[in-house]
C-alpha positions as CSV (number, residue, x, y, z in Angstrom):
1,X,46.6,136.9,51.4
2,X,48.0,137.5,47.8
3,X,47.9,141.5,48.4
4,X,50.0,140.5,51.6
5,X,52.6,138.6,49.3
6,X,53.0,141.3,46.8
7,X,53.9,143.6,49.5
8,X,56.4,141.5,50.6
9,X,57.8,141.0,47.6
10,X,57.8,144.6,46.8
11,X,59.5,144.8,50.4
12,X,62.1,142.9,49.6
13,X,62.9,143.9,45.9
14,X,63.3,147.4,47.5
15,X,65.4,146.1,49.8
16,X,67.7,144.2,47.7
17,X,68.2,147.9,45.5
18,X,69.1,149.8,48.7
19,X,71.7,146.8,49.3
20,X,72.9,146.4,45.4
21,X,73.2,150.6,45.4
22,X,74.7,151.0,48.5
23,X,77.4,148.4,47.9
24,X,77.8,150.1,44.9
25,X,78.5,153.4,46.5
26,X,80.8,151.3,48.9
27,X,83.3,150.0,46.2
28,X,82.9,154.0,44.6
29,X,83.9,155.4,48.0
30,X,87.1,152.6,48.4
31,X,88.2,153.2,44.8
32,X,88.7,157.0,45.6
33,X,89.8,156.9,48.7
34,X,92.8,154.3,46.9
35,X,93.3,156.6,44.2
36,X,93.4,159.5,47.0
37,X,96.5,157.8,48.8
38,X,97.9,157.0,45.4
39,X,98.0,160.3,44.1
40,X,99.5,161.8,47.7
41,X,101.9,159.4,47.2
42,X,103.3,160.2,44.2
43,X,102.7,163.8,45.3
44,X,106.4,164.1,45.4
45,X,107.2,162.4,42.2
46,X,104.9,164.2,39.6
47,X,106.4,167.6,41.0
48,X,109.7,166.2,39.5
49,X,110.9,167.4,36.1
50,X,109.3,165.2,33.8
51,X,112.9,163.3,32.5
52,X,113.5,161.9,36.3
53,X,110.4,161.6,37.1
54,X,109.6,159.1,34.4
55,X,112.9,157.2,35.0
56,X,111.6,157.0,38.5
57,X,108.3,155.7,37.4
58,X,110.0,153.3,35.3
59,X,112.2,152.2,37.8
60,X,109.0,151.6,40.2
61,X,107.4,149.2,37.0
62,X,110.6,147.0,37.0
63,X,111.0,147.2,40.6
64,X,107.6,145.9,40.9
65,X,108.1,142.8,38.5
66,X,111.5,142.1,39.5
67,X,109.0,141.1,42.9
68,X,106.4,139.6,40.9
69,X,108.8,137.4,39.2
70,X,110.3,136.4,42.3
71,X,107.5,135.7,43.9
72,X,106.3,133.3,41.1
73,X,109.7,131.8,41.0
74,X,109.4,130.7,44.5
75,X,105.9,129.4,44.1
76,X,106.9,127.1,41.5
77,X,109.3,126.1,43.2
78,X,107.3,125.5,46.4
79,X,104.6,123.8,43.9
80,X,107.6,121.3,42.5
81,X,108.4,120.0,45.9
82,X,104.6,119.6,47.4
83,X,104.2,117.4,43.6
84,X,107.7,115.3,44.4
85,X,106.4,114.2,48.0
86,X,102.4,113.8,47.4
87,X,103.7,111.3,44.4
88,X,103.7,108.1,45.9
89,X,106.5,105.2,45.2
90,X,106.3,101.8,44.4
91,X,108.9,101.0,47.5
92,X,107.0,102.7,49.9
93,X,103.3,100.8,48.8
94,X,105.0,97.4,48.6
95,X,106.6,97.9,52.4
96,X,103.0,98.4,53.9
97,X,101.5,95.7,51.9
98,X,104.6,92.9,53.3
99,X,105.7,94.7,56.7
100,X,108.7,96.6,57.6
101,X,110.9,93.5,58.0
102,X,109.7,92.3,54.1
103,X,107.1,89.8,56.0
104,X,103.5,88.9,54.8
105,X,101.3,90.5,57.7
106,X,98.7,87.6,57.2
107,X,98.5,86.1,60.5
């Protein structure tokens, strides 16, 4: 019973290493397949002399967080209006505790 135990554990430990390695060799395989497609894509760009091709480079970076600013811009402002209508006002709670006419709804 115990020597059946052990072997299962063993079993499993063994298992969970395959899993743990081959995930590694997963993310391994994705990150150079991504830096693959990057570098084909700026393929074009690095056979540039090198003054445009940094001034295209650097054009890409502002490019990039002239977006990311945007993008933030728009959640905060998206953020701003979900805060002003989830804040609740005192006009609102005091109409469903007297009615909609301004009547006590005690019957």
């Amino acid at each position: 019973m115990i020597h059946t135990k052990d072997k299962q554990e063993g079993q499993r430990r063994a298992m969970q290493a395959e899993r743990e390695e081959l995930q590694q060799a997963t993310q391994r395989f994705l990150r150079s397949l991504a830096r693959t497609g990057g570098s084909m894509a700026l393929l074009p760009v690095t056979r540039l002399p090198r003054e445009p091709r940094q001034h295209f480079l650097a054009a890409g970076r502002e490019f990039t967080r002239g977006w990311a600013a945007l993008v933030r811009e728009f959640a905060d402002g998206i953020e701003g209006l979900a805060k002003e209508t989830s804040t609740p006002t005192h006009d609102g709670e005091d109409a469903h505790a007297t009615g909609a006419a301004g009547e006590s709804q005690e019957t």
